[in-house]
N, C-alpha and C positions, 0 to 999 in steps of 0.2 A: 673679095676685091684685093688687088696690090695695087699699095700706093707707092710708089716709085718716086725718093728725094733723090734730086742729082747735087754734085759735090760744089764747090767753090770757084765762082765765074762759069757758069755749067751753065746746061740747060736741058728742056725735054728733049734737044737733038744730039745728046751724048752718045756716041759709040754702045756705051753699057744700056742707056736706057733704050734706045733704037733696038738693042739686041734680042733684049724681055721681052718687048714689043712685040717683035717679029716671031720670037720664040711661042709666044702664049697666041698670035694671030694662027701660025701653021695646025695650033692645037684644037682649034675655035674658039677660044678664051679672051680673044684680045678685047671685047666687051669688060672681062673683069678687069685690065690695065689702067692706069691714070697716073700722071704725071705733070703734076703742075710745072708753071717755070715759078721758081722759089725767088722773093726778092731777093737783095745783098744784105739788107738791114734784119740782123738775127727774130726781133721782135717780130717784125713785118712777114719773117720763114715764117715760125711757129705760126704765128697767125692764121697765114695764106692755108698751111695742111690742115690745122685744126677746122676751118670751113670748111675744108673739102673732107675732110674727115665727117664733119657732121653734115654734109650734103650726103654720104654714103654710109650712113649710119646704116642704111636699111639690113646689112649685113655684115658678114665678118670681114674683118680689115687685116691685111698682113703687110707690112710695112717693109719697104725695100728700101737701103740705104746705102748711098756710095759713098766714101768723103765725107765731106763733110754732112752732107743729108744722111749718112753714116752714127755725127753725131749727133742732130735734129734727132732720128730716128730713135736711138735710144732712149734719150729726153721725152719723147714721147710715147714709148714703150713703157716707160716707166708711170708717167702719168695716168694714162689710158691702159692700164693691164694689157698692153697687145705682144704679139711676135714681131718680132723682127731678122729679117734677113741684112746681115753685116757685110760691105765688100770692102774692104782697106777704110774701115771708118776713123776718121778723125777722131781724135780722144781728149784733145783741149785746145782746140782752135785759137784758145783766148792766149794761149803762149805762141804756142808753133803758126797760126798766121801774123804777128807781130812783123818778123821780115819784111811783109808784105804791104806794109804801111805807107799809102798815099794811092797815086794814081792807080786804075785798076780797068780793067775792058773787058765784058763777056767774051767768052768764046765765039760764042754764036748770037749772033743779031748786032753785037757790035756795043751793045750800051755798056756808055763809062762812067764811074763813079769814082769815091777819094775812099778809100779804107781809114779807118779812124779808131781812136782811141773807146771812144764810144760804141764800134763794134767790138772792138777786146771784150768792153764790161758785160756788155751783153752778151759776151757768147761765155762769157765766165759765171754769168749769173744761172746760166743753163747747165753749167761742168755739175755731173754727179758723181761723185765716189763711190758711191751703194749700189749695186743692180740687184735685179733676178737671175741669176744665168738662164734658166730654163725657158727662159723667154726669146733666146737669140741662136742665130746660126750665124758663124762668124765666117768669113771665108777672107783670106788675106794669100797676099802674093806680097814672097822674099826680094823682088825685084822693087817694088813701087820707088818710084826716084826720088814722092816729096816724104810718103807717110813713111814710117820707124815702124813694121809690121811688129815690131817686139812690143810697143807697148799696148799693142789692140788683145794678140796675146797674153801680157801681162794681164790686163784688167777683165779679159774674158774665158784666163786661163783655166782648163779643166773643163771647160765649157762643150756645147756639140759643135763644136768648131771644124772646119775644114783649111789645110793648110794646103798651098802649092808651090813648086819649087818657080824660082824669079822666073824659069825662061816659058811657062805655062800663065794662058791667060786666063783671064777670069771666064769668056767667053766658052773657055773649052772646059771648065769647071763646071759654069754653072747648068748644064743640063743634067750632069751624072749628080748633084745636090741639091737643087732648089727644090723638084718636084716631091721629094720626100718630106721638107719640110712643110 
């Protein structure tokens, strides 16, 4: 199974996650896809996957992460011995979404909420300095406008990483690297 986290104010109708979708449906796969829509509240993410996590116990889990479900994803890779697929993952939310603090709107459906200090803690209570590397496939693009691909690199450095220059999208990446992983 992929579990597919989308990134921050995101949802299951992301461009990235729609893409999986359709990529593993043309396969006959799209049976093994899932995609919850993740609350805004860090505790209430982790949460929402680990259910669905243990609703799909029945088999292997491969964790796909954009964003911030990027860093969900590892946090839980770590917890749960799993793999993880990386796309410009967030690496400390708990600093780098600070900007962002107050009013806030999904992308998609429209719901709005207040970003707070209280998400900071929480998403800092999830920050790991430690990994597996062999646990992850990193895939980053030099272009992204909000993430700093240097520090996905930094912390995942040496890693089975895949790198693409800014004017390549992930879209056109992820077919010649995901199925390997």
């Amino acid at each position: 199974m992929i579990l597919y986290l989308h990134g921050f104010n995101s949802s299951p109708q992301s461009a990235k996650a729609q893409y999986l979708k359709r990529y593993l449906e043309e396969r006959g796969l799209g049976a093994e896809f899932v995609c919850p829509r993740l609350p805004h509240r860090p505790k209430l993410a982790v949460a929402a996957i680990e259910a669905e996590m243990a609703r799909l116990a029945k088999g292997k889990i491969t964790l796909v992460g954009s964003s911030l479900g990027g860093f969900y994803a590892t946090w839980l890779a770590e917890k749960h011995a799993l793999r993880a697929v990386l796309i410009n993952p967030a690496i400390d939310p708990h600093v780098g979404l600070r900007t962002y603090l107050g009013p806030q709107q999904s992308f998609h459906g429209g719901e709005s909420y207040e970003l707070t200090e209280e998400h900071l803690r929480e998403w800092q209570a999830l920050f790991l300095t430690g990994i597996h590397p062999e646990r992850y496939l990193l895939l980053v693009e030099t272009g992204d406008e909000v993430l700093d691909y240097r520090l996905a690199v930094r912390k995942y450095l040496g890693r089975n990483s895949s790198s693409c220059r800014a004017e390549t999208t992930v879209s056109r990446v992820f077919p010649s690297t995901f199925p390997r992983y």
